[in-house]
C-alpha positions as CSV (number, residue, x, y, z in Angstrom):
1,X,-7.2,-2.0,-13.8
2,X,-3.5,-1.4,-14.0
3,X,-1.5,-1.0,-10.8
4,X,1.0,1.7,-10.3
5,X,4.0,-0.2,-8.5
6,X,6.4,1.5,-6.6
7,X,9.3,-1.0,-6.9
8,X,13.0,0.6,-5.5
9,X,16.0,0.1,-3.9
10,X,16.8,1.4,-0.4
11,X,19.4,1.1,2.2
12,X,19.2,0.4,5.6
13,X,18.5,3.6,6.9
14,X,16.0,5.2,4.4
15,X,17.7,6.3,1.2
16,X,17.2,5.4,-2.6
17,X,20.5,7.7,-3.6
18,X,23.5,8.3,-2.3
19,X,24.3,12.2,-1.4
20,X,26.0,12.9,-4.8
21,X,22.7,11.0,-6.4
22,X,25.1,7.5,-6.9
23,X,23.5,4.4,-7.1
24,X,27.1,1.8,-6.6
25,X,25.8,0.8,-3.6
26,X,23.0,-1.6,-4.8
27,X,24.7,-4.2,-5.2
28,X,23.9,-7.2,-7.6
29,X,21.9,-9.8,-6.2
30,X,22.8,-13.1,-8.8
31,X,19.3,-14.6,-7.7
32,X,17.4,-12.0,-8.5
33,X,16.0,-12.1,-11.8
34,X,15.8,-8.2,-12.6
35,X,14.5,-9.5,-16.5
36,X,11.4,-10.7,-14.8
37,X,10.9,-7.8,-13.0
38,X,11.0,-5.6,-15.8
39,X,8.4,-8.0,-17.9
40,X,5.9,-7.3,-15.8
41,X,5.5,-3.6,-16.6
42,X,5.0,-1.5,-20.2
43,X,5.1,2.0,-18.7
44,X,7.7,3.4,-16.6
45,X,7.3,7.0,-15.0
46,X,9.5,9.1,-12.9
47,X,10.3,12.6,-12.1
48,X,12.7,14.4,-13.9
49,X,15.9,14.1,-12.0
50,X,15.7,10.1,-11.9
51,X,15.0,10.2,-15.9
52,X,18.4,12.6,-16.5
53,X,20.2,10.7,-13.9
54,X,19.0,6.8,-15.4
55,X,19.6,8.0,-19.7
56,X,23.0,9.2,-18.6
57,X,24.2,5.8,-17.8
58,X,22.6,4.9,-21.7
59,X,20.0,3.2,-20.5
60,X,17.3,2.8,-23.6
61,X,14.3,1.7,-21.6
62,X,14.0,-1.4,-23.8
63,X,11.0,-1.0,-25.6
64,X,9.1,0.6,-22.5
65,X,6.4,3.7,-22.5
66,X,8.4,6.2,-20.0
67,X,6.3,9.6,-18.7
68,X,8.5,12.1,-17.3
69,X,7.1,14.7,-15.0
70,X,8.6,17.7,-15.4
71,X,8.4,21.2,-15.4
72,X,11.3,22.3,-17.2
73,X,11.5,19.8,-19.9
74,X,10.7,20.7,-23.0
75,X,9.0,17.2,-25.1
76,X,11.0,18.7,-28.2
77,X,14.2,17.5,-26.9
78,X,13.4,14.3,-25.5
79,X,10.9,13.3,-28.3
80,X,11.2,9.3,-27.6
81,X,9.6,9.9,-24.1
82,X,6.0,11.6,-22.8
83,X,6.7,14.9,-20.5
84,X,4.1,15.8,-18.7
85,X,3.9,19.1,-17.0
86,X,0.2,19.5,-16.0
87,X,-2.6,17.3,-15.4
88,X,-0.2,14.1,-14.0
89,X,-2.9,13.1,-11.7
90,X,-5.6,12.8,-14.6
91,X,-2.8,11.1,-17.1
92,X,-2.0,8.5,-14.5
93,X,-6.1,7.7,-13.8
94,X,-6.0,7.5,-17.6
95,X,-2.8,5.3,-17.9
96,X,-4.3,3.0,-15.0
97,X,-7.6,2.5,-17.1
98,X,-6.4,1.4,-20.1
99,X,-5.5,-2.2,-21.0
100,X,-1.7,-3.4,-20.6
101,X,0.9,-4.4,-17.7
102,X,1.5,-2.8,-14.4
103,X,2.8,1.1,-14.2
104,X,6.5,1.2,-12.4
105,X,6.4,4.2,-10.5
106,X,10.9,4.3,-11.1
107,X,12.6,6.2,-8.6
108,X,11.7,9.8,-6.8
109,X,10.6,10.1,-2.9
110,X,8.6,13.5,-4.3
111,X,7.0,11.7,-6.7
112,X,5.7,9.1,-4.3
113,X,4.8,11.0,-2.3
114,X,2.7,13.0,-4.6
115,X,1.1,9.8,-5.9
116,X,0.5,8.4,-2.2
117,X,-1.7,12.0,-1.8
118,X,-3.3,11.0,-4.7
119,X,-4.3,7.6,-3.6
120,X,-2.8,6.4,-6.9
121,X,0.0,4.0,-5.2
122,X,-1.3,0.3,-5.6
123,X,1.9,-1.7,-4.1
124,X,5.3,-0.1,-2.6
125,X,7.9,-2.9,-3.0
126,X,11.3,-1.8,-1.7
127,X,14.5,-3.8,-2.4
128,X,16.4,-3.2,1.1
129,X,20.0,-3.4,0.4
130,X,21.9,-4.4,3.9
131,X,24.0,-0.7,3.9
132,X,23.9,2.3,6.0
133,X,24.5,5.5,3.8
134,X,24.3,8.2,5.9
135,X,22.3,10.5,4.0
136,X,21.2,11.3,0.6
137,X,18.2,11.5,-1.1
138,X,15.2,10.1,1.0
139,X,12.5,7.2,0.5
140,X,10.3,10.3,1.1
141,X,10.5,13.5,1.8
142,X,10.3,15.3,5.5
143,X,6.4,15.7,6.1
144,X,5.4,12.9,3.6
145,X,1.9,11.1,3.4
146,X,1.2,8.7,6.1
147,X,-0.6,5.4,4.7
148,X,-0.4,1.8,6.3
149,X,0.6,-0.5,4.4
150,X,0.0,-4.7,4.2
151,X,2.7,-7.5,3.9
152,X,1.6,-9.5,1.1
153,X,5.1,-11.2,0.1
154,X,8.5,-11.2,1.2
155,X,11.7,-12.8,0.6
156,X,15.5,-12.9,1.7
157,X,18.8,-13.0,-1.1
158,X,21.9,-14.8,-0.2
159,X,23.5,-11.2,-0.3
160,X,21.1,-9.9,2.3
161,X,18.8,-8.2,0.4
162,X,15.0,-8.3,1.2
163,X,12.3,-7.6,-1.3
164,X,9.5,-6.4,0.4
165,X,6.2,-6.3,-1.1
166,X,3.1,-4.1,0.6
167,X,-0.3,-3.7,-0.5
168,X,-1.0,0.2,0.1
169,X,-3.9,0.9,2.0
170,X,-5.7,4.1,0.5
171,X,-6.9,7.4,2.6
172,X,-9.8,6.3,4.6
173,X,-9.0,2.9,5.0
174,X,-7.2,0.4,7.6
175,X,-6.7,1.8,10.9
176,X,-7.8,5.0,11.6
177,X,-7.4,8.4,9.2
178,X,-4.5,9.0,7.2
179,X,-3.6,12.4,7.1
180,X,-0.8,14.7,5.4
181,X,2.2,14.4,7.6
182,X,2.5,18.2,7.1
183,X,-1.1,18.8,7.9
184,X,-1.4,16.9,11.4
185,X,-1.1,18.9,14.6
């Protein structure tokens, strides 16, 4: 089965956007080899504001499947890319059965968040960039999913960067209950 991988960078204190949605503060790593990382997925999905935000720098996803979730796009104008405005949860399940590389969940706290809920996060691999921003827009949103997660590989850049890599434990499992942030007492 195909893995959704939530692979992202985030500074110091919890953010994966600067306040005016500006990504200059991750910084190139020259040991990181970002062409390896992209190899190991076919499919790319993301919420709607990190797919506007990513084609306005002319990015051409390089011969990737991308799936937008959106409400508000219409699939006539952006007919090189799959919208999906119902039914996610059931396109993902699909998407994760079927044969081919690993599923980059690319960008978006919400949509994290959504897929945590849906137990359909396999890894969460955050690239933490050694800045403090301040504020922004949020690894997750205020009254997130809870989930505990396990180290499975980590490793240190020259430029201070850490990639992070956690197996995401699923509702039910590891320590105790995992609940809905916004649902707990």
């Amino acid at each position: 089965m195909r893995r959704v991988r939530y692979q992202v960078a985030c500074s110091m204190d919890g953010y994966i956007a600067a306040p005016n949605d500006g990504f200059d503060w991750i910084t190139p790593e020259p040991s990181f080899d970002f062409e390896a990382l992209y190899a190991q997925f076919d499919t790319l999905l993301m919420g709607r504001r990190t797919y506007e935000i990513v084609r306005a720098t002319g990015e051409s996803f390089r011969g990737k499947q991308v799936i937008v979730a959106s409400r508000s796009l219409r699939p006539v104008d952006h007919p090189d890319v799959e919208i999906v405005s119902e039914g996610l949860e059931a396109r993902i399940r699909e998407l994760r059965g079927q044969p081919g590389r690993d599923i980059w969940l690319y960008g978006g706290g919400n949509l994290f968040s959504q897929l945590l809920a849906w137990n359909l996060v396999d890894t969460f691999e955050p690239a933490i960039i050694p800045i403090l921003l301040g504020g922004g827009v949020q690894l997750l949103p205020p009254h997130g999913i809870r989930r505990c997660l396990e180290l499975v590989r980590h490793r240190a850049y020259p430029s201070g960067m850490l990639l992070l890599e956690y197996e995401v434990q699923q509702a039910g499992e590891g320590i105790g209950q995992q609940k809905s942030l916004a649902t707990r007492g």
